[in-house]
C-alpha positions as CSV (number, residue, x, y, z in Angstrom):
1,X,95.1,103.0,124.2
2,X,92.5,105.9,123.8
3,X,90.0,106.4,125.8
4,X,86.6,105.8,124.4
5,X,85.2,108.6,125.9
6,X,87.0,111.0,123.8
7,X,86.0,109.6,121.0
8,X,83.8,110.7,118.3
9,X,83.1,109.2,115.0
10,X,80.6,111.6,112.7
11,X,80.1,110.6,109.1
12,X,79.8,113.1,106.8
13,X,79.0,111.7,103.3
14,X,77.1,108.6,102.9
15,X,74.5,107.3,100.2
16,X,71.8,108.0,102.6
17,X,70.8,110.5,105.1
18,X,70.2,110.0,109.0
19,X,68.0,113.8,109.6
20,X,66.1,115.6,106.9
21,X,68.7,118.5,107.1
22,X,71.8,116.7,105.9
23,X,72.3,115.4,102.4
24,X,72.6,112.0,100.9
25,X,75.4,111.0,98.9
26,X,76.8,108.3,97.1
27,X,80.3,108.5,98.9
28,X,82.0,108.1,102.0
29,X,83.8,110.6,104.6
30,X,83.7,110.3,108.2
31,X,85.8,113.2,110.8
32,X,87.4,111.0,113.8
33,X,88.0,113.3,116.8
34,X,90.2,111.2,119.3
35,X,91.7,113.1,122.6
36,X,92.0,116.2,120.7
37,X,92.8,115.1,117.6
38,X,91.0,115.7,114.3
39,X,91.1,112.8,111.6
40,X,89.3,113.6,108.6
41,X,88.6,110.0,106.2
42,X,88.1,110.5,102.9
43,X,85.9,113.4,101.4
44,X,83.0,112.2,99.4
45,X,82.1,112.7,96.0
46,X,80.8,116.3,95.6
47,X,79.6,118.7,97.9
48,X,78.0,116.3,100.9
49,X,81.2,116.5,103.3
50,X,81.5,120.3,103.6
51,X,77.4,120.4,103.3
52,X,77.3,118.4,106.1
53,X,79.6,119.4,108.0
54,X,78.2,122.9,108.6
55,X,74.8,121.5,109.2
56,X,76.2,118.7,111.8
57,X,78.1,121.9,113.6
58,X,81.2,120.9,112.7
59,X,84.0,122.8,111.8
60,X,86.8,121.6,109.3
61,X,89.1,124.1,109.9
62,X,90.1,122.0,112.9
63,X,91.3,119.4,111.1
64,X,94.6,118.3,112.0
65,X,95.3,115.5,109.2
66,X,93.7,113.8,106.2
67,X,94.0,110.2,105.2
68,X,92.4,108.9,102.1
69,X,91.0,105.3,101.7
70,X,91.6,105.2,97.3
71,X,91.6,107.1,94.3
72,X,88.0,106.7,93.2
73,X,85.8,109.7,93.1
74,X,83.2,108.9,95.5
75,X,85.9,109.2,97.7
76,X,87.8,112.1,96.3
77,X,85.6,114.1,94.6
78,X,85.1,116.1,97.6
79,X,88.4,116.9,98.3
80,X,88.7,120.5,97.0
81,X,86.3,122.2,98.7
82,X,86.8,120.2,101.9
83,X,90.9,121.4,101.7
84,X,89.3,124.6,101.2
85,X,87.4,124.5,104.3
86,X,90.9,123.7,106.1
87,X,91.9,127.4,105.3
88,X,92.6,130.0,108.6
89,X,92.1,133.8,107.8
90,X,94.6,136.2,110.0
91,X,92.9,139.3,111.3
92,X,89.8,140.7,110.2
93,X,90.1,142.8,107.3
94,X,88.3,141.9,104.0
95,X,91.7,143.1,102.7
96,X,94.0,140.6,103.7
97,X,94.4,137.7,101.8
98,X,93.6,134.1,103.5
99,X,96.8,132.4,104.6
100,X,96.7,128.7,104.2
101,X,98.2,126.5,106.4
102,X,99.2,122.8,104.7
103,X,97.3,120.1,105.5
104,X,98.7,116.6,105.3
105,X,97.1,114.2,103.5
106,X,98.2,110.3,103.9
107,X,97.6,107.7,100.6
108,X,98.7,105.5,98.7
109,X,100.6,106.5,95.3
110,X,98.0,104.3,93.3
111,X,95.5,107.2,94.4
112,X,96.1,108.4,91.3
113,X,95.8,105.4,88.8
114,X,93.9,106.2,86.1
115,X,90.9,104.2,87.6
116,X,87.4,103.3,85.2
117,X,84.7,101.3,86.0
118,X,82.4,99.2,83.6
119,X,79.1,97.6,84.2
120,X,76.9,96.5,81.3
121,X,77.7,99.5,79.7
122,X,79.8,99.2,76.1
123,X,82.4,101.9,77.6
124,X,84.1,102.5,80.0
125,X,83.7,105.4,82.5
126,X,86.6,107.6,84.2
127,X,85.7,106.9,88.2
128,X,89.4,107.8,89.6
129,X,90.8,111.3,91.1
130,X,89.0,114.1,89.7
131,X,92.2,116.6,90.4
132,X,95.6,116.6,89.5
133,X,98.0,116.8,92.5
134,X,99.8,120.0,91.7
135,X,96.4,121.9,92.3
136,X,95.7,120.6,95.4
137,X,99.2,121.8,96.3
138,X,99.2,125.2,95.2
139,X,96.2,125.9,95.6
140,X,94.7,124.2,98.2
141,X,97.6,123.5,100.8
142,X,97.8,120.0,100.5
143,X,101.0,118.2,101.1
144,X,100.5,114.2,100.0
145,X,102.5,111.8,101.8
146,X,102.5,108.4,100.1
147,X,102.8,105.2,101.1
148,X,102.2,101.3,100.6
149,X,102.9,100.3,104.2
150,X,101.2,101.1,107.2
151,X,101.3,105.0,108.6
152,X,100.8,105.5,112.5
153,X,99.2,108.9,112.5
154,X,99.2,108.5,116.8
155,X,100.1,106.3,119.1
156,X,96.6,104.5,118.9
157,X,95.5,105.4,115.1
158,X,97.1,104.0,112.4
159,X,96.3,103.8,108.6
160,X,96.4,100.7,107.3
161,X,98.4,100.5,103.9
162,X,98.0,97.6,101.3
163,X,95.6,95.3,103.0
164,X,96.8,91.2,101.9
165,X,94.3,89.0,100.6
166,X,94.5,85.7,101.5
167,X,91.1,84.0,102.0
168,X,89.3,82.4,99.3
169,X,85.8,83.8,99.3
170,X,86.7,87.9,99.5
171,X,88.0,89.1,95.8
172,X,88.1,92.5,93.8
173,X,84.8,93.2,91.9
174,X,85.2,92.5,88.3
175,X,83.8,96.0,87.5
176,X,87.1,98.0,88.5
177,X,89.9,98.5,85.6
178,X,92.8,100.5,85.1
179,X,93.6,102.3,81.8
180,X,97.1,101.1,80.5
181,X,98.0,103.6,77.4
182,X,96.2,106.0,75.6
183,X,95.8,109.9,76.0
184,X,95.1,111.7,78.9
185,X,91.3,112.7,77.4
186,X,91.1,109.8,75.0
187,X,91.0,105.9,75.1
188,X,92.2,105.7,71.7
189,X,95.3,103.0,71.9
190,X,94.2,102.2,75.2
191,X,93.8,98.6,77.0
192,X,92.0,98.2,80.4
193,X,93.2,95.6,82.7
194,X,91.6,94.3,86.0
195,X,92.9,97.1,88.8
196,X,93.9,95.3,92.1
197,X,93.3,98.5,94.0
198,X,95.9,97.9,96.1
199,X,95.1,101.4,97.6
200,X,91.9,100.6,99.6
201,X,93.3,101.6,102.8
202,X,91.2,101.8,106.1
203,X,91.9,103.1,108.9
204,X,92.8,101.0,113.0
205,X,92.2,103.0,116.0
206,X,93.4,101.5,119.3
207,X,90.7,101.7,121.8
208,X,90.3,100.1,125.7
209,X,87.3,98.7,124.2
210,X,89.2,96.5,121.5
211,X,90.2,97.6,117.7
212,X,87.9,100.0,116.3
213,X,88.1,100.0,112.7
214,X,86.7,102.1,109.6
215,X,86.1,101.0,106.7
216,X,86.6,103.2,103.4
217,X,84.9,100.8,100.5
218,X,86.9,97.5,101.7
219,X,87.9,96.8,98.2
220,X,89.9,93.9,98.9
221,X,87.6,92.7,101.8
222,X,86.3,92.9,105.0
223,X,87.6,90.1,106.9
224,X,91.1,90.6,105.2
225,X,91.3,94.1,106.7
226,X,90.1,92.7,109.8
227,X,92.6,90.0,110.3
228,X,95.1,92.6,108.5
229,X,94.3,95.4,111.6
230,X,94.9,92.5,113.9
231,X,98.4,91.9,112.5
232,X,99.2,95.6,112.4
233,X,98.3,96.0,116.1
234,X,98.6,92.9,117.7
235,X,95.4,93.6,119.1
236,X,93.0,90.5,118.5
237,X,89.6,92.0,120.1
238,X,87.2,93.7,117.3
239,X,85.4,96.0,119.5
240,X,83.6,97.7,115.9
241,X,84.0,97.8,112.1
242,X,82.1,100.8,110.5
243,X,81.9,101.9,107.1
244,X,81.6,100.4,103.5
245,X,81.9,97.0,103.4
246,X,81.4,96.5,99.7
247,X,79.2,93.7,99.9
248,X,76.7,95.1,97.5
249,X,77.2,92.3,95.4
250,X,78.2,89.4,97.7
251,X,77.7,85.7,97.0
252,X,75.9,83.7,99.3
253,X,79.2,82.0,99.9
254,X,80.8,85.2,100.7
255,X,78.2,86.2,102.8
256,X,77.8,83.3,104.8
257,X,82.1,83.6,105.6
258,X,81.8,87.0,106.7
259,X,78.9,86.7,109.1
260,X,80.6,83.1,110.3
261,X,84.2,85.0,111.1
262,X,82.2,88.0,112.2
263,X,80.4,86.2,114.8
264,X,84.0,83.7,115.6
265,X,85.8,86.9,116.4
266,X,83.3,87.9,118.8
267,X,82.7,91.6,116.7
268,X,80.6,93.8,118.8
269,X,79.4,96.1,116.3
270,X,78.5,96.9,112.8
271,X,78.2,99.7,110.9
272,X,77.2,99.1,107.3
273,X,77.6,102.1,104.8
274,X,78.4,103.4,101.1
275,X,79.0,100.1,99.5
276,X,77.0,97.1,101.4
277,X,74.0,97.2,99.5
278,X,70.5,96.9,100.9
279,X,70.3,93.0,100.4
280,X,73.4,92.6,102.4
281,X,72.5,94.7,104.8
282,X,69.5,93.2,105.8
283,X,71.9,89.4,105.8
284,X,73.9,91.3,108.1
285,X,71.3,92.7,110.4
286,X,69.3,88.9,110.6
287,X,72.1,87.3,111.1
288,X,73.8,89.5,113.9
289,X,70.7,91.1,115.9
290,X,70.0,94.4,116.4
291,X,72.7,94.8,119.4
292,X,75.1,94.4,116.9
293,X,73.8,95.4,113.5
294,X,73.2,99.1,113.0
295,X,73.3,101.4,109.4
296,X,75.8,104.2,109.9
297,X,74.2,107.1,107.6
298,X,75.0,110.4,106.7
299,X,74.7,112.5,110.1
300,X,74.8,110.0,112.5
301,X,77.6,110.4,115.2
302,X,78.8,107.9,116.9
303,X,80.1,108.1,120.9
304,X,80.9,105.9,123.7
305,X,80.0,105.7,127.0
């Protein structure tokens, strides 16, 4: 079990900033230093993580690993310039070249569907990867290491994999497609089908305080990655859930089942980020008091006692 008092939880990209001199977002990335080690979650959509990084203090070149939560780009876009930040320089000399060192970097292989979204818009619009994977490779250092099943990056942190859904009032927004056929820059030919983003992935740490776990966009739920992190643990005390909870567009139904099961398992604190939505925050925040409730913003750093 960690100790919490190694612990350290700073978010780095977020829709909305905490101090005037870090910048808002709309994405997610959060660094996780646990006894030593350096998890970095995700890296935003453009230029927040490393932005904010150097303002919070924080250097990325101590990052051990990398996990991703999905393919879209408010959660990849980032990733270039943050695996650049990674880099080490030997010596001194403006001559020498920078030597990279690879950098690991857990998902799923559906990171690189060919992911769109559609709102009321007639067309459709590219939201998935903004890199090919060769690139971040070569270039960059990166080496992927893909999986559908759960990856224990520690002893105590563990990424989930494919979360299951299997309550009745959690489901995939209706906005999310994949692109079946077509060209790579064209939708001529092409059909869109519903995407299941079965690679929303969050991440479990294993904490004497109970489960602490982050959220990337919870795609396919809250509560199912909560009940999913129980299973993958066997660890039934929620000591926090932080991150996007995509409840931005919640029904009341869903709403009231989350906040019921929140307060059955006892959760002791909530984050909300990214994807919860203002409306659903404020639901959230009523309904659990402000001992529980709390918005997680860009900047803010989160420790315990």
């Amino acid at each position: 079990m960690l100790d919490p008092r190694t612990l350290r939880l700073s978010t780095l990209s977020e829709n909305t900033a905490k101090w005037l001199w870090v910048l808002g977002e709309w994405g997610w990335s959060m660094l996780v230093e646990a006894d030593g080690f350096n998890l970095l979650f995700d890296a935003g959509l453009r230029v927040s993580a490393t932005y904010n990084a150097a303002a919070m203090g924080i250097d990325l070149s101590k990052v051990d690993k990398m996990a991703l939560s999905h393919g879209h780009v408010d959660h990849t876009g980032g990733l270039r310039d943050v695996l650049e930040m990674m880099k080490t320089t030997v010596g001194h000399s403006n001559f020498l070249e920078p030597q990279r060192r690879e950098i690991e970097v857990i998902a799923h292989p559906d990171v690189w569907g060919p992911k769109y979204i559609k709102h009321f818009d007639p067309a459709y619009s590219y939201r998935g990867m903004p890199f090919v994977r060769e690139e971040l490779e070569e270039r960059q250092g990166a080496r992927f290491v893909e999986s559908r099943e759960p990856v224990w990056i520690t002893e105590d942190i563990v990424w989930s994999g494919e979360v299951p859904m299997k309550n009745d009032y959690e489901k995939i927004a209706p906005i999310c497609f994949l692109k079946v056929g077509g060209g790579r820059y064209s939708d001529g030919d092409a059909t869109f089908i519903p995407d299941p983003l079965n690679d929303d992935a969050s991440l479990y740490l294993k904490t004497e305080l109970g489960l602490i776990i982050i959220l990337g966009c919870a795609h396919r739920g809250m509560m199912n990655i909560v009940h999913h992190a129980q299973e993958v643990t066997g660890i039934e005390k929620i000591h926090m859930i932080v991150g996007g909870t995509h409840l931005v567009s919640a029904s009341d139904y869903q709403m009231e089942s989350t906040i019921a099961e929140l307060k059955r398992l006892k959760v002791e604190k909530v984050g909300v980020s990214h994807c919860t939505g203002l409306a659903s925050a404020a639901k959230l925040s009523a309904a659990l008091g402000p001992d529980t409730f709390f918005h997680n913003n860009a900047g803010h750093v989160i420790t315990f006692p």
